[in-house]
N, C-alpha and C positions, 0 to 999 in steps of 0.2 A: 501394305495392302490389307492385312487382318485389323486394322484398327476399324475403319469405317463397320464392319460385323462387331466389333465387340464391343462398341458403343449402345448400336440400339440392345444389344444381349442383355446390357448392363442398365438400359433402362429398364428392361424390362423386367427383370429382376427385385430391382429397388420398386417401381410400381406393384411387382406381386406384393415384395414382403410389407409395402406400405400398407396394400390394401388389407393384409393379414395384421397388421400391425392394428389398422382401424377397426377391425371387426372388436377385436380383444378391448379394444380402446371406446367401442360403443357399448357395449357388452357392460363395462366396468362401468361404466358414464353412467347408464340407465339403473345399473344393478348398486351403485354407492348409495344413493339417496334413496333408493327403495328397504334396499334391505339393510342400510346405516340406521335408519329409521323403524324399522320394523324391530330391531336389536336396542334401540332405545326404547321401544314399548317394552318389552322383555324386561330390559334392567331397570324397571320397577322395583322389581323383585328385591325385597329388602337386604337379603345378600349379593344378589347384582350391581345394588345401589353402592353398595358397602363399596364393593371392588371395584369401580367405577368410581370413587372420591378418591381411593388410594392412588389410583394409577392417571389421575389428572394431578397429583398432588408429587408424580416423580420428577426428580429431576432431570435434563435434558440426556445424559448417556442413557440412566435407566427406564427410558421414556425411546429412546430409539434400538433397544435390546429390546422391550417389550410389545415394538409396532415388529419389527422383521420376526422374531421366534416363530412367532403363527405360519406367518410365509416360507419357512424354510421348512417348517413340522411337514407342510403340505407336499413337499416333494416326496418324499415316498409313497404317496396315496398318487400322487399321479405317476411315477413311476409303476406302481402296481398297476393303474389301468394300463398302461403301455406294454404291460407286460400282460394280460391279458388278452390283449390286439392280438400280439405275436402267437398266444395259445389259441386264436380262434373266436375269442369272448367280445366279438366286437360290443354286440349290448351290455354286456357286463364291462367292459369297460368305456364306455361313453357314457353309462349311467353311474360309476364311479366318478369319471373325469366331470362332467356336469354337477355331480353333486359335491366333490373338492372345489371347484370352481364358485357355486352358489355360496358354499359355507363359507371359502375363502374369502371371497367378494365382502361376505357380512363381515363376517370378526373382522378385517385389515380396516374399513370400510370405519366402524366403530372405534377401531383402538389408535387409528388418525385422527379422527374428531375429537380424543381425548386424550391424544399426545401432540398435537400441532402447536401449538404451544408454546410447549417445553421444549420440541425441535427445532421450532425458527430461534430458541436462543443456541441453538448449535450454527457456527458462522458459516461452514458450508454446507448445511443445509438452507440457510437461512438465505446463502446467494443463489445456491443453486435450482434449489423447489418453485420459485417464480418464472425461472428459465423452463422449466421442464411444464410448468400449468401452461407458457403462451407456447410453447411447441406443440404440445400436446392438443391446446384449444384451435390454434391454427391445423392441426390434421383432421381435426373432428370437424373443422368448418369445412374443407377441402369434402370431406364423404357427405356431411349433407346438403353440398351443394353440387355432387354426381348425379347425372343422370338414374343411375340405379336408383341410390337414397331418394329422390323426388321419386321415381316410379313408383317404388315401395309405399311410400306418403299417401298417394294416391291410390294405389287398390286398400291401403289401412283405412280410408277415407269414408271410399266407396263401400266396403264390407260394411265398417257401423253403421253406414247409412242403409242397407240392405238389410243390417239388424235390428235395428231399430223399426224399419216396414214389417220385418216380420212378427214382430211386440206388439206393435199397432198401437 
């Protein structure tokens, strides 16, 4: 008799953390190309440049040591905001976790552009990262083809168009 309840429980569950899972996964989508690119204007910079041949020039372990390192440094900076929460600091830590978040986004965002590579001669990565792009582009197709994501569309639509009258 408890199976028919903890079926829909369990969908509904899997749909929360889907949708949380897409937020994080729009979020990334928007924010790799923006700000990958914004960190390649950056590494003009003739010591950027520098470090930036070396590290397209690693080979495949020292090439997926140097994509993860940044990602895990990152855990105690969001640990701290979490830990903030719990003192009370909610702005202080959302504006911590937002700016781990941005900055993480950049550097990971950059240092896959210029370890990708050297990874896909790693064999499971090599099988596994194409499995994880069409999973991944199929949940991102799933959110902007939600009712929400079109609603969203359309008041973003509507706004520049209201901005744009206001410019004249």
């Amino acid at each position: 008799m408890p199976i028919p309840v903890v079926s829909p429980l369990l969908r509904a569950l899997k749909n929360t953390l889907m949708a949380a899972l897409a937020l994080v996964l729009v979020f990334e989508e928007w924010g790799w190309d923006v700000l990958s690119g914004l960190l390649a204007w950056v590494a003009r910079l003739p010591v950027l440049a520098w470090l930036e041949r070396r590290i397209r020039s690693l080979p495949p372990w020292a090439a997926l040591l140097t994509f993860a390192l940044p990602a895990l440094a990152l855990l105690p900076v969001k640990l701290l905001a979490l830990w903030l929460f719990g003192q009370g600091h909610a702005a202080w830590g959302l504006g911590l976790l937002l700016g781990a978040k941005l900055l993480g986004t950049a550097i990971l965002a950059r240092l896959f552009s210029l370890t990708q590579p050297a990874l896909m001669q790693l064999a499971w990565f090599a099988r596994w990262y194409p499995r994880w792009k069409v999973w991944k582009d199929r949940l991102l197709a799933w959110v902007r083809g939600s009712a929400v994501w079109q609603g969203a569309r359309r008041v973003k639509t509507a706004v520049k168009v209201w901005w744009r009258g206001l410019k004249g």
